[in-house]
N, C-alpha and C positions, 0 to 999 in steps of 0.2 A: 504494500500500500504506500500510497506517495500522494503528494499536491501535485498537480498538472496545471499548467499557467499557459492561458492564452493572453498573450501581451497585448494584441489587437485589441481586449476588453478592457485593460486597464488605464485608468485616468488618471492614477500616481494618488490619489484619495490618502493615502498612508492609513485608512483604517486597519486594517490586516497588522501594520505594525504595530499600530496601537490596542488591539486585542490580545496581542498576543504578549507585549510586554505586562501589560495589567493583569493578564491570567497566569504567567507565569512569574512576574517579580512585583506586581501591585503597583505598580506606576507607569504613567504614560514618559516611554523615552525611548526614543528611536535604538538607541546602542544595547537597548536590552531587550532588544527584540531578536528571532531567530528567521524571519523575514523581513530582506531590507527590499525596498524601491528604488531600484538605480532609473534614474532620470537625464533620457537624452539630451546633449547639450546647444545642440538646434535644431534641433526639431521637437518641439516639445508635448507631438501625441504620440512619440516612442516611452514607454515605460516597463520598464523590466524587471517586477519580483522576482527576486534572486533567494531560495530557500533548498533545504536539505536535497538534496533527489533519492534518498533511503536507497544507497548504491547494495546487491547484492552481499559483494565482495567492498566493503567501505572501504573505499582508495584513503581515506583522510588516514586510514592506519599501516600505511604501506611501507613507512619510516620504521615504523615497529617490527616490521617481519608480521603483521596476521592480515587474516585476509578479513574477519567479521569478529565482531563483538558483541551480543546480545544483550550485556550487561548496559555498555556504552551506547546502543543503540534507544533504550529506553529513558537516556538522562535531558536532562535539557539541558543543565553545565556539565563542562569537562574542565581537565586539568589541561591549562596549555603547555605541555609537552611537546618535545619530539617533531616538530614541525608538524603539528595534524593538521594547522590551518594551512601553509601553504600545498600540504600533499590534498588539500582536497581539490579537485579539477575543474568544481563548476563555483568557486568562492564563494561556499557556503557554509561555513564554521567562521562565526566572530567572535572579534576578542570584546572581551569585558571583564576588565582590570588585568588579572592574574589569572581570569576564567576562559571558557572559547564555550561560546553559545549555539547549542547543535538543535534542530527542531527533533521532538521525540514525537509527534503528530496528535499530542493532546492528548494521549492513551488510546489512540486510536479515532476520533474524534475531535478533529485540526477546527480551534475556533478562527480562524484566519478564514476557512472555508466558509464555514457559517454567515462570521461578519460580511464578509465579501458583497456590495454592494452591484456589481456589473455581471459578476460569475466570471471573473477572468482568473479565480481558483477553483477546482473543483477535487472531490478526492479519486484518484483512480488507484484501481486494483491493480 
């Protein structure tokens, strides 16, 4: 299971960030969110939610030698170690402070999706 992003939907609204920091850290702040909105820089009906993609094989642990973690798959914070943020391929592990902010999809149930105002997230299988 993963978030599927159609960018074509998206209007950069930042609600999706803002649901997801408030459900997971109780405050509205973009850096503590595990979905960011990368926003084109001239053109500005390109918007790009940038969030986990629940890789099989989690490239972000590749520095480590494993290939999956089921433990770490279900955390929202991680330990930044090891280069896990730049080993992820689609820059979607952020830092926050001395933590790296991974989506664990709400326990299965992603409020990002929910909130989502256009439907340019939805959850796929």
């Amino acid at each position: 299971m993963r978030v599927k992003i159609d960018k074509s939907k998206c209007t950069g609204c930042l609600i999706c960030e803002v649901t997801c920091s408030l459900t997971h850290c109780g405050q509205v702040h973009r850096e503590a969110s595990a979905i960011r909105v990368k926003f084109g820089h001239l053109n500005h009906a390109y918007h790009q939610p940038v969030v986990c993609r629940q890789c099989k094989n989690m490239r972000c642990l590749q520095s480590e030698g494993k290939k999956s973690d089921a433990t770490l798959r279900k955390r929202f914070f991680w330990e930044n170690n090891n280069n896990r943020e730049t080993d992820c391929a689609f820059g979607a592990l952020f830092v926050a402070g001395e933590k790296l902010i991974h989506c664990n999809l709400c326990g299965g149930d992603p409020e990002c999706v929910k909130s989502c105002p256009t439907g340019a997230l939805q959850l796929s299988a």
